[in-house]
PDB file of the backbone (N, CA, C, O) and the ligand in Angstrom, with CONECT records:
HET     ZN  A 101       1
ATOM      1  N   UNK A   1       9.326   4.329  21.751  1.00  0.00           N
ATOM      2  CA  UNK A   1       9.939   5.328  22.621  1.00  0.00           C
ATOM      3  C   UNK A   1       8.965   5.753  23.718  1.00  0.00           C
ATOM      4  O   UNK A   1       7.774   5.987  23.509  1.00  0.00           O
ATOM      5  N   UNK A   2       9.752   5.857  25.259  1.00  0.00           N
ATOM      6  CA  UNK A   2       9.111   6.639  26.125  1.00  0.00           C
ATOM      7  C   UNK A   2       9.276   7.986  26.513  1.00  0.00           C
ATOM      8  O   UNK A   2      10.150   8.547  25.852  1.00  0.00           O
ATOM      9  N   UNK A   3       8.758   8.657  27.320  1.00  0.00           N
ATOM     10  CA  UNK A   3       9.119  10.699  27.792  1.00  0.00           C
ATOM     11  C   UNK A   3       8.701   9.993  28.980  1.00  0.00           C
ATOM     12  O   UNK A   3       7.843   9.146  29.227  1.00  0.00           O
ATOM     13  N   UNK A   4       9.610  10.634  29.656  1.00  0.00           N
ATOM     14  CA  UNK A   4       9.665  11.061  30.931  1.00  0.00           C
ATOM     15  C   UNK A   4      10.132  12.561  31.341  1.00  0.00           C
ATOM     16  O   UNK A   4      10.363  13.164  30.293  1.00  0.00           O
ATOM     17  N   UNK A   5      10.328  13.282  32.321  1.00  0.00           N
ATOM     18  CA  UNK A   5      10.370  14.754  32.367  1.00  0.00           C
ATOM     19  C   UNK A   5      11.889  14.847  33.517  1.00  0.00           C
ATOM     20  O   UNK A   5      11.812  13.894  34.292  1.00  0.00           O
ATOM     21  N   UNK A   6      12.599  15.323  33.673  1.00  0.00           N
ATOM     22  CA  UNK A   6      13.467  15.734  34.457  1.00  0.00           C
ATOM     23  C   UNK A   6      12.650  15.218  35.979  1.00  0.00           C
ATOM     24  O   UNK A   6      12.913  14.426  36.885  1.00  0.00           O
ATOM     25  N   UNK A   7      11.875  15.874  35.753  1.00  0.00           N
ATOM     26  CA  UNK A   7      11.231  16.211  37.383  1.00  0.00           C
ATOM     27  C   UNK A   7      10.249  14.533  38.045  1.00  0.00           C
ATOM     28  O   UNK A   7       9.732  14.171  39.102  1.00  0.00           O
ATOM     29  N   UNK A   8      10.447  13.988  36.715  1.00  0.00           N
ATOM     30  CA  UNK A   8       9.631  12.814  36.822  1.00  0.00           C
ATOM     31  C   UNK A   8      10.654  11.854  37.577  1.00  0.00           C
ATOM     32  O   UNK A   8      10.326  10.974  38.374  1.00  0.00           O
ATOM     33  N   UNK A   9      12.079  12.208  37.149  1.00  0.00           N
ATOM     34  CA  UNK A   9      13.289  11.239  37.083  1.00  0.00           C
ATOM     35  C   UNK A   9      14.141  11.373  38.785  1.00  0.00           C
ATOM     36  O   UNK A   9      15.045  10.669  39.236  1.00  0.00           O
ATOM     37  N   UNK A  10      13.414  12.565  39.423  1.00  0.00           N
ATOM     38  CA  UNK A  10      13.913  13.143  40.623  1.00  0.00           C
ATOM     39  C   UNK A  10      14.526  14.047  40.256  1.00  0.00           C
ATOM     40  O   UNK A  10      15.456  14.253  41.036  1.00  0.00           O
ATOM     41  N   UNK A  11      14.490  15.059  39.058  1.00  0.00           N
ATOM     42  CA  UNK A  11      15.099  16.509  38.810  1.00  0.00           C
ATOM     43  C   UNK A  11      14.669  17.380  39.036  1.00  0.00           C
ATOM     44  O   UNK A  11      13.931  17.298  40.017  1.00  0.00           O
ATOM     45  N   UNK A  12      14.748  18.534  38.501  1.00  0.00           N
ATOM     46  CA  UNK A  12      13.481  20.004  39.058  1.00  0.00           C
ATOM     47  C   UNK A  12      13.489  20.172  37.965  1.00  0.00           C
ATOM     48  O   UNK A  12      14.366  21.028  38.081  1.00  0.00           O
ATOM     49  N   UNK A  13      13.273  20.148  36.669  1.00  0.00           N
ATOM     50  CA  UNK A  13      12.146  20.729  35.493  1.00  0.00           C
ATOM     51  C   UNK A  13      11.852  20.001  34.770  1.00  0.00           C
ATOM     52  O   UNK A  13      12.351  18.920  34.455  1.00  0.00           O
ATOM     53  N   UNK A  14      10.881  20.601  34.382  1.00  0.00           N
ATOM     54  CA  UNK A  14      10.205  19.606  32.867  1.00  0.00           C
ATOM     55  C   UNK A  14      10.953  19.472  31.387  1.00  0.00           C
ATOM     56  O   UNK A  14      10.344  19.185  30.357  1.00  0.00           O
ATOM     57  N   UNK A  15      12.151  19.689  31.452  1.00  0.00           N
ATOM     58  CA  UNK A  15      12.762  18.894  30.255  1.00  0.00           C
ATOM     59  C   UNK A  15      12.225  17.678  29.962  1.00  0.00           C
ATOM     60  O   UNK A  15      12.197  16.942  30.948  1.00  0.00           O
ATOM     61  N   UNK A  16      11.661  17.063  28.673  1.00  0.00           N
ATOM     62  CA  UNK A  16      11.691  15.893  28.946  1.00  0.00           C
ATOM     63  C   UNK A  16      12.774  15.247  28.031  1.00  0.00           C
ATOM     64  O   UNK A  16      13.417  15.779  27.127  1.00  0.00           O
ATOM     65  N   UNK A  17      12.810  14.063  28.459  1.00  0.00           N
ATOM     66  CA  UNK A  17      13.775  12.818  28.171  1.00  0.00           C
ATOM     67  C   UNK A  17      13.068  11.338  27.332  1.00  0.00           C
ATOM     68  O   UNK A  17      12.437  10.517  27.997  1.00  0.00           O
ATOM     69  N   UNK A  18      13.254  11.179  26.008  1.00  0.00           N
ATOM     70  CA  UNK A  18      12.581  10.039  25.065  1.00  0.00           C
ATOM     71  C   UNK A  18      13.909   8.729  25.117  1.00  0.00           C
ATOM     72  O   UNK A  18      15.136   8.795  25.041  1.00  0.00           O
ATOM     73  N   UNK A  19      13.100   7.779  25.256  1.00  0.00           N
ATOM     74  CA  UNK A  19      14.158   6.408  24.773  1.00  0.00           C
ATOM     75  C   UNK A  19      13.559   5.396  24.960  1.00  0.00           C
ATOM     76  O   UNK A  19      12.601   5.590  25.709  1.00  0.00           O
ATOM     77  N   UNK A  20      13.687   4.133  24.553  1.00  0.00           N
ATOM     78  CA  UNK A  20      13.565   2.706  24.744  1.00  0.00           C
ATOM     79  C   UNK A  20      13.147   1.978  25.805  1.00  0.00           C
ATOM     80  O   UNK A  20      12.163   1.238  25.799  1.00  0.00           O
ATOM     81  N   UNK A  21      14.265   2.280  27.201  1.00  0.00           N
ATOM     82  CA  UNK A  21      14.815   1.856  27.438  1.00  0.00           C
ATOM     83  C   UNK A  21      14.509   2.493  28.787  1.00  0.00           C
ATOM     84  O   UNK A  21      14.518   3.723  28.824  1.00  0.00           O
ATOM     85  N   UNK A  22      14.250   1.840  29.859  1.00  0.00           N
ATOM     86  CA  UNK A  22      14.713   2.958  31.195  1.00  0.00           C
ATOM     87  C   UNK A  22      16.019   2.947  31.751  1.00  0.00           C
ATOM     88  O   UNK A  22      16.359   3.894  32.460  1.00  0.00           O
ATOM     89  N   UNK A  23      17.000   1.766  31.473  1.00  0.00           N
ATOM     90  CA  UNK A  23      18.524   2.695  31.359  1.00  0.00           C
ATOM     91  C   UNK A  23      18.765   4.195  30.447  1.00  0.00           C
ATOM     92  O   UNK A  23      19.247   5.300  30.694  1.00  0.00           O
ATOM     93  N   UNK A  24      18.124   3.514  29.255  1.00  0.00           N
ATOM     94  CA  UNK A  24      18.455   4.748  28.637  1.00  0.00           C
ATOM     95  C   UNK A  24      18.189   6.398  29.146  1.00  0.00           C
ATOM     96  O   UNK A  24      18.930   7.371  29.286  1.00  0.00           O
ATOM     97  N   UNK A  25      16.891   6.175  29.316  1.00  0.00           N
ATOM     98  CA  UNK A  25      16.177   7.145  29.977  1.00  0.00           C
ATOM     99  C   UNK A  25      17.188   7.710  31.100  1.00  0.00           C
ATOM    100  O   UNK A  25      17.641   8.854  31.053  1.00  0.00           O
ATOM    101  N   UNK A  26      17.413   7.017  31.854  1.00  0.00           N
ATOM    102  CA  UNK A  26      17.932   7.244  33.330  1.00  0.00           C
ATOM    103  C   UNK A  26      19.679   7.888  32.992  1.00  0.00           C
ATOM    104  O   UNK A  26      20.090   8.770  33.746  1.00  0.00           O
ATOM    105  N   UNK A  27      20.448   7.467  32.039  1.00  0.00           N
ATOM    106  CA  UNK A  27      21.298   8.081  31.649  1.00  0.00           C
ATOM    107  C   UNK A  27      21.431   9.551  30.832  1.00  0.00           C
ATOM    108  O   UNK A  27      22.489  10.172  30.934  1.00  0.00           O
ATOM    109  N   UNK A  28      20.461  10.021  30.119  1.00  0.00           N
ATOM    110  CA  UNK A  28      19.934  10.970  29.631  1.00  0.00           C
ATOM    111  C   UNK A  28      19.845  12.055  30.655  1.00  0.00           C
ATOM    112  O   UNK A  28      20.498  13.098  30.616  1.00  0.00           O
ATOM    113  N   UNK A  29      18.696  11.608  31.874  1.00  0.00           N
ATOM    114  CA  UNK A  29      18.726  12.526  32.623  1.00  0.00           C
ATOM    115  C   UNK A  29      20.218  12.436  33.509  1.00  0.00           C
ATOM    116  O   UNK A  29      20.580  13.575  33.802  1.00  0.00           O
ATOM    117  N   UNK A  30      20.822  11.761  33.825  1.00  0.00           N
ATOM    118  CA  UNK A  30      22.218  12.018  34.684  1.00  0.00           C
ATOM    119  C   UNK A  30      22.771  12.990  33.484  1.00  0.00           C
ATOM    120  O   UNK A  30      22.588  14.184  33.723  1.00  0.00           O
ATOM    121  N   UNK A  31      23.534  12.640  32.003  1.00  0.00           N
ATOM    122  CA  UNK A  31      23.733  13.588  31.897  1.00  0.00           C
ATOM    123  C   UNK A  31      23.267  15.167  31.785  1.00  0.00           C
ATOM    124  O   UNK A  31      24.139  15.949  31.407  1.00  0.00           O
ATOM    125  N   UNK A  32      22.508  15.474  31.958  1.00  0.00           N
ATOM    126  CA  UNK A  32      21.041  16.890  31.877  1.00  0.00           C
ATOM    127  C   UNK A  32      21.505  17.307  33.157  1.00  0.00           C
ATOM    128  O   UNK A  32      21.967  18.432  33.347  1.00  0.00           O
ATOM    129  N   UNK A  33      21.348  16.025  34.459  1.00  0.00           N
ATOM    130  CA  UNK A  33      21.578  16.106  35.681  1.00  0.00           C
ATOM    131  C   UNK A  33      23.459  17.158  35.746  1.00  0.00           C
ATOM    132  O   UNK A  33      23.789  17.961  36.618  1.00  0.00           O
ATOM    133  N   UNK A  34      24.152  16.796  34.725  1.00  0.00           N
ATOM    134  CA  UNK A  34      25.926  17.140  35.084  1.00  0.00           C
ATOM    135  C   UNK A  34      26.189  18.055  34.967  1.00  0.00           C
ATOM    136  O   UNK A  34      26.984  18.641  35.702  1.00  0.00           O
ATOM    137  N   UNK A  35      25.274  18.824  33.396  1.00  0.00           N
ATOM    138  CA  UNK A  35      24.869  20.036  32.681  1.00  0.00           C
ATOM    139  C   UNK A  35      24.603  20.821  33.804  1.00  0.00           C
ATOM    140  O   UNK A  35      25.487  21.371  34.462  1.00  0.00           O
ATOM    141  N   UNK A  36      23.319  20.892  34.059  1.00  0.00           N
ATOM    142  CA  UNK A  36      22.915  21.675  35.375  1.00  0.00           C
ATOM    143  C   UNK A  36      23.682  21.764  36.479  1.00  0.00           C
ATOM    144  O   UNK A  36      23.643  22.841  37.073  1.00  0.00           O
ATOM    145  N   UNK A  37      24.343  20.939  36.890  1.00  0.00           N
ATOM    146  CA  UNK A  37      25.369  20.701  38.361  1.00  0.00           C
ATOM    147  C   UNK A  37      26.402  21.889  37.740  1.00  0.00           C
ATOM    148  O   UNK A  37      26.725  22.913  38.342  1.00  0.00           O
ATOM    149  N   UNK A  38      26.809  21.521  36.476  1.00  0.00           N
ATOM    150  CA  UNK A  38      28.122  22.451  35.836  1.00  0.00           C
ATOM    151  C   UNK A  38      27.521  23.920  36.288  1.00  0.00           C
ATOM    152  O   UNK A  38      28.015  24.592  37.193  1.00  0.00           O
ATOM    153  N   UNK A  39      26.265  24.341  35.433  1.00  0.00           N
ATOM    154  CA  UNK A  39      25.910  25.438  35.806  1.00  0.00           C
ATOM    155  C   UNK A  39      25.819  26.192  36.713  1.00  0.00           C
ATOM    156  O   UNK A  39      25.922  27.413  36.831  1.00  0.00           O
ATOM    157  N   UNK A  40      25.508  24.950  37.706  1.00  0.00           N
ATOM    158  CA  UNK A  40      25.364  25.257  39.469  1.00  0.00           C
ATOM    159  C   UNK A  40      23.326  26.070  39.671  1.00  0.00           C
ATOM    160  O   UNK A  40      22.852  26.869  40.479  1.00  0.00           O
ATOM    161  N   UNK A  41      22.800  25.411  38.642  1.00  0.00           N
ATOM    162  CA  UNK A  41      21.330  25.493  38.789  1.00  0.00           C
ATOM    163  C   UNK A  41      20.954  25.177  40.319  1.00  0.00           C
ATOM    164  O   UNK A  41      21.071  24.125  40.947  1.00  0.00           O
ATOM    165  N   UNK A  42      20.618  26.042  40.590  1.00  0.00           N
ATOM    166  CA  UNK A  42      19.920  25.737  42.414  1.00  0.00           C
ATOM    167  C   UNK A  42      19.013  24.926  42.341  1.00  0.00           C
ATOM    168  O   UNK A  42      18.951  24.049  43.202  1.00  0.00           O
ATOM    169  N   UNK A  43      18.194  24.975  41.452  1.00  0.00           N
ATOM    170  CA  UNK A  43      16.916  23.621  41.714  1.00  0.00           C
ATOM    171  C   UNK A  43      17.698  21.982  41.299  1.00  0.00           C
ATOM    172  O   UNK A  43      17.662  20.843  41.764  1.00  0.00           O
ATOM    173  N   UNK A  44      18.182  22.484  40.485  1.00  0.00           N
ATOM    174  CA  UNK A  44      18.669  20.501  40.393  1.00  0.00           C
ATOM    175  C   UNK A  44      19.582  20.472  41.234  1.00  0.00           C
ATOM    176  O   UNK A  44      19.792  19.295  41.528  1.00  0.00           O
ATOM    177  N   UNK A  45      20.584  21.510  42.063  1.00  0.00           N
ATOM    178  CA  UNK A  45      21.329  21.029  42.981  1.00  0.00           C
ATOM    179  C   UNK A  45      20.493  20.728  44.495  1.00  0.00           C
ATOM    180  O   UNK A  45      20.694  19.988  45.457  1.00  0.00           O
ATOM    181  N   UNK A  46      19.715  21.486  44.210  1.00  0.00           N
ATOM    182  CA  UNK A  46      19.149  20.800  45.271  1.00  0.00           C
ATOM    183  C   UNK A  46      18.378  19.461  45.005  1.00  0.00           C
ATOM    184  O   UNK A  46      18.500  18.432  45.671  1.00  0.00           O
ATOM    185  N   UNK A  47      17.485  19.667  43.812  1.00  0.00           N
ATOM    186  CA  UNK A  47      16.899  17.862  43.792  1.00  0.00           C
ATOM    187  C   UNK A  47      17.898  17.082  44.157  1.00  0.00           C
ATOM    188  O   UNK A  47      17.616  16.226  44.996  1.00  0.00           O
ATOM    189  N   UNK A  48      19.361  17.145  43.639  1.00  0.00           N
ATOM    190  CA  UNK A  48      20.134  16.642  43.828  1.00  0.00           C
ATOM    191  C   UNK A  48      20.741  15.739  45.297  1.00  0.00           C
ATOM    192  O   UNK A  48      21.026  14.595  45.649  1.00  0.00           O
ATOM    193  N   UNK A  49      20.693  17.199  45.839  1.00  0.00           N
ATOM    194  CA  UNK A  49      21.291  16.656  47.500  1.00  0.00           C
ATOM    195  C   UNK A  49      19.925  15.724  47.775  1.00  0.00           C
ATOM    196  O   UNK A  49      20.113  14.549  48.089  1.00  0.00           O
ATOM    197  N   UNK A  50      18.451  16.266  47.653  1.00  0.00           N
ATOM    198  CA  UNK A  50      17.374  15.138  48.004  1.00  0.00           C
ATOM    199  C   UNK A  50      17.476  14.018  47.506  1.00  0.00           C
ATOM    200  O   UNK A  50      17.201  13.191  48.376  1.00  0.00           O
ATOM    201  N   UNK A  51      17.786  13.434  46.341  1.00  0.00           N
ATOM    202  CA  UNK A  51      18.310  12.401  45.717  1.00  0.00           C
ATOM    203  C   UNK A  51      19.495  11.596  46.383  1.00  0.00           C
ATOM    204  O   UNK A  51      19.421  10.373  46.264  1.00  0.00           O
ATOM    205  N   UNK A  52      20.586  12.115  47.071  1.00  0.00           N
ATOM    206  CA  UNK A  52      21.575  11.771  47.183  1.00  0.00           C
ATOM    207  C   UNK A  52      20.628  11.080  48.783  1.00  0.00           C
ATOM    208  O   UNK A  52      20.579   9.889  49.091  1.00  0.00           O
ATOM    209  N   UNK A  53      20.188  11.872  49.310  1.00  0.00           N
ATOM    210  CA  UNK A  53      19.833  11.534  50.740  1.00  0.00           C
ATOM    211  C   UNK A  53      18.848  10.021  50.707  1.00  0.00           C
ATOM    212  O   UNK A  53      18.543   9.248  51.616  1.00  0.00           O
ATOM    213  N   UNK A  54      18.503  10.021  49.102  1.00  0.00           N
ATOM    214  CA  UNK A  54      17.236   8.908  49.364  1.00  0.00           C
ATOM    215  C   UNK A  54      17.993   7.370  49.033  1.00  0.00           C
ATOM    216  O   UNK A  54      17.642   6.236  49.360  1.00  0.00           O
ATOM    217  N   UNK A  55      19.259   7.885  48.189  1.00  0.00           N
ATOM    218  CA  UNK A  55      19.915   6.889  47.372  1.00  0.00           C
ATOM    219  C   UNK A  55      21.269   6.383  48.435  1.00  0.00           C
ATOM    220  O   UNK A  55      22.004   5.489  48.017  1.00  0.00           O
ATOM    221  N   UNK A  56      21.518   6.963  49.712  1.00  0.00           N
ATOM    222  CA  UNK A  56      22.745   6.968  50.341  1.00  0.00           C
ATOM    223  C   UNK A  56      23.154   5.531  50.381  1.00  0.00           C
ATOM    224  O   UNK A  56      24.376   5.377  50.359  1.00  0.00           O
ATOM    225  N   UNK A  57      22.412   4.403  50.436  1.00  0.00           N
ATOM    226  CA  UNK A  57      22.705   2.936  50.799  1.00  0.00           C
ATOM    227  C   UNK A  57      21.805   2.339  49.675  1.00  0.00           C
ATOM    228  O   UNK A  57      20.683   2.759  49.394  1.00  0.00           O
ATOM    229  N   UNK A  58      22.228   1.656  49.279  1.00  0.00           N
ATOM    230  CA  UNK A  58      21.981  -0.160  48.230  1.00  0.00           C
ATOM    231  C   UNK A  58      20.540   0.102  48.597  1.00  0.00           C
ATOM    232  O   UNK A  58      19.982   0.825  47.771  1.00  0.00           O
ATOM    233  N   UNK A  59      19.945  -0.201  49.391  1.00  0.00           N
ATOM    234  CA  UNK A  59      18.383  -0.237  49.566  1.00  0.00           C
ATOM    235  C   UNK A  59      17.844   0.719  48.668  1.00  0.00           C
ATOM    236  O   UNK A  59      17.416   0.506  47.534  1.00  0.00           O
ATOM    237  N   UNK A  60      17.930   2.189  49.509  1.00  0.00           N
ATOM    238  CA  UNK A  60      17.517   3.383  48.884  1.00  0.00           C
ATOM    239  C   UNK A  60      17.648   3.352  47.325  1.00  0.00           C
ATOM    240  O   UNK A  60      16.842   3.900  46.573  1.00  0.00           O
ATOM    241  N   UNK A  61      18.473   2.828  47.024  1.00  0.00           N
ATOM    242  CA  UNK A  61      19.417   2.956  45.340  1.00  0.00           C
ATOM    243  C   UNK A  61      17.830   2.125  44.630  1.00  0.00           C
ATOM    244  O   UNK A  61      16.883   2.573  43.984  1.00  0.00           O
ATOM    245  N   UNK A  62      18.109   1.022  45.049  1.00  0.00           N
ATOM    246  CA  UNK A  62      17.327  -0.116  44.525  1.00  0.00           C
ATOM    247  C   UNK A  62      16.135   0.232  44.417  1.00  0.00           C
ATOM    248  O   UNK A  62      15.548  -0.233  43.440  1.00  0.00           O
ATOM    249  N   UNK A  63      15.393   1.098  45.293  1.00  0.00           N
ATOM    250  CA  UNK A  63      13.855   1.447  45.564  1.00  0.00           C
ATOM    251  C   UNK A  63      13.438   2.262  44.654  1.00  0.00           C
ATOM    252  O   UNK A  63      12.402   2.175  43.995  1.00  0.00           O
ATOM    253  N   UNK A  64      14.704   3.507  44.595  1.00  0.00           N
ATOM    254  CA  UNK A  64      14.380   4.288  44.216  1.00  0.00           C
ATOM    255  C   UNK A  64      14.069   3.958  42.127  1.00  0.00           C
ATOM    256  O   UNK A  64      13.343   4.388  41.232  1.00  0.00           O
ATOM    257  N   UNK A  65      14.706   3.377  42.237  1.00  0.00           N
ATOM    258  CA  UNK A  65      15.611   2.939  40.837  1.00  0.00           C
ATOM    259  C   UNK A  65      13.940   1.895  40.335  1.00  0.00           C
ATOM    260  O   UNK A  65      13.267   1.817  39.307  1.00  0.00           O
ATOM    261  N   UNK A  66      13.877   1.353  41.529  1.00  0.00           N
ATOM    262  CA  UNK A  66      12.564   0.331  40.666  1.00  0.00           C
ATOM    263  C   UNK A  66      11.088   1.122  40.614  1.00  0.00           C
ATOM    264  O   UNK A  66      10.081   0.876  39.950  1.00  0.00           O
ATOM    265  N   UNK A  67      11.359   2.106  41.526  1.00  0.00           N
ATOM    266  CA  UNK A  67       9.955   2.705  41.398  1.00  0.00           C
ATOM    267  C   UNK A  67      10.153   3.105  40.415  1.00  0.00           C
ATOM    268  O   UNK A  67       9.538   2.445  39.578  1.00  0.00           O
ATOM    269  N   UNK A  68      10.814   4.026  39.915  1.00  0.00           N
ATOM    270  CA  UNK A  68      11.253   4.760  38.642  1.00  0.00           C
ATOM    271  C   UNK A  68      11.047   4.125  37.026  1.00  0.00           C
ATOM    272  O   UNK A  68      10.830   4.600  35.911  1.00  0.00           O
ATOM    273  N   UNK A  69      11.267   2.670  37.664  1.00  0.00           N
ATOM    274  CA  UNK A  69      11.396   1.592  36.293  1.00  0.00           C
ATOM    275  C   UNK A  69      10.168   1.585  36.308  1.00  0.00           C
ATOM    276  O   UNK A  69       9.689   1.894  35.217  1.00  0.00           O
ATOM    277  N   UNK A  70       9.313   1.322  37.232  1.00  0.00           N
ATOM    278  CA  UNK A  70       7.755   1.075  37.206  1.00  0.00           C
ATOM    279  C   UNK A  70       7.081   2.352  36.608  1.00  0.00           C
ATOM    280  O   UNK A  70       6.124   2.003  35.917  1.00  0.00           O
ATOM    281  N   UNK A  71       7.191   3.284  36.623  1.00  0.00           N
ATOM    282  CA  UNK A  71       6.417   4.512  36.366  1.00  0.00           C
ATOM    283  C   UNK A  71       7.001   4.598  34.438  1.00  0.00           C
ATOM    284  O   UNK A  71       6.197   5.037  33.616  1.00  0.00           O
ATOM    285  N   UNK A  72       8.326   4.159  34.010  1.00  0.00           N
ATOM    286  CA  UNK A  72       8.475   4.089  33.076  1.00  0.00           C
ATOM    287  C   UNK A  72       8.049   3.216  32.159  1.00  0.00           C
ATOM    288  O   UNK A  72       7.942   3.486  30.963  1.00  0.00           O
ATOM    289  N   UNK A  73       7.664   1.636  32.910  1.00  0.00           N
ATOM    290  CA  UNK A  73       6.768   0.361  32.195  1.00  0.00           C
ATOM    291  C   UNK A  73       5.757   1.047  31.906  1.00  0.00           C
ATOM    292  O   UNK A  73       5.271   0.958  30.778  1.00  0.00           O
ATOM    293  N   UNK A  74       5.219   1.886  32.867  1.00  0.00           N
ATOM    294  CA  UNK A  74       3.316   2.115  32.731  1.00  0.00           C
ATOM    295  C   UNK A  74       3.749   3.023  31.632  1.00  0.00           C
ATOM    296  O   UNK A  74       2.726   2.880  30.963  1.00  0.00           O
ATOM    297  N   UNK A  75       4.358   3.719  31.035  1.00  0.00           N
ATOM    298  CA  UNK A  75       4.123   4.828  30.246  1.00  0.00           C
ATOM    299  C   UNK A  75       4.061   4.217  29.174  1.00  0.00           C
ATOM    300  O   UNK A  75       4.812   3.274  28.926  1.00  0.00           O
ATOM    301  N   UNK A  76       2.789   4.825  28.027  1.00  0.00           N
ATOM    302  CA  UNK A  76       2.313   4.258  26.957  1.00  0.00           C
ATOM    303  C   UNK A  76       3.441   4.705  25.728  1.00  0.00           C
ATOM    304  O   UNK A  76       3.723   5.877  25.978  1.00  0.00           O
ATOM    305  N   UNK A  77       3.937   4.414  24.931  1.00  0.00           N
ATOM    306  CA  UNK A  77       4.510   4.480  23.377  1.00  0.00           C
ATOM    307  C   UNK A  77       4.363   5.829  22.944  1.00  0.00           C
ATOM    308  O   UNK A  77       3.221   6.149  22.612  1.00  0.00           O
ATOM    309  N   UNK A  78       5.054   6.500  22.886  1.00  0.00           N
ATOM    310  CA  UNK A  78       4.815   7.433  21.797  1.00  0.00           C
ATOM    311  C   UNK A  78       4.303   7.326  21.064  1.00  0.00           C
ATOM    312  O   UNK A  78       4.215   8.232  20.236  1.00  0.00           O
TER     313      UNK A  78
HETATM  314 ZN    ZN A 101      16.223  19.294  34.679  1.00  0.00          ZN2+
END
């Protein structure tokens, strides 16, 4: 298993998030991400809109998505 943190994932807090997997991971935080949106939390709605702005086109998606995978390879095992 890996941790990663909300804020690691492009969220605003340090929740963190354990799994396998960096799909897994990355689904974990979307839902955390829906939770908070429901709430209408100002900091993840805003990470949010910054997210949305970085991810708007296939490129952005892809970049963002592999850097993310990369920072999750390097992370050592629980
Ligand atoms: Zn969060």
């Amino acid at each position: 298993m890996k941790t990663m943190s909300c804020k690691e994932l492009g969220g605003a807090c340090y929740q963190k998030f354990s799994a396998n997997t960096f799909e897994e991971i990355a689904a974990l935080s979307k839902e955390h991400g829906k939770k908070m949106f429901q709430k209408k939390d100002a900091e993840h709605l805003n990470a949010m809109q910054q997210m949305r702005s970085l991810v708007k086109d296939t490129d952005g998606m892809k970049k963002w998505y592999e850097e993310r995978k990369k920072v999750f390879d390097s992370l050592p095992e629980d």
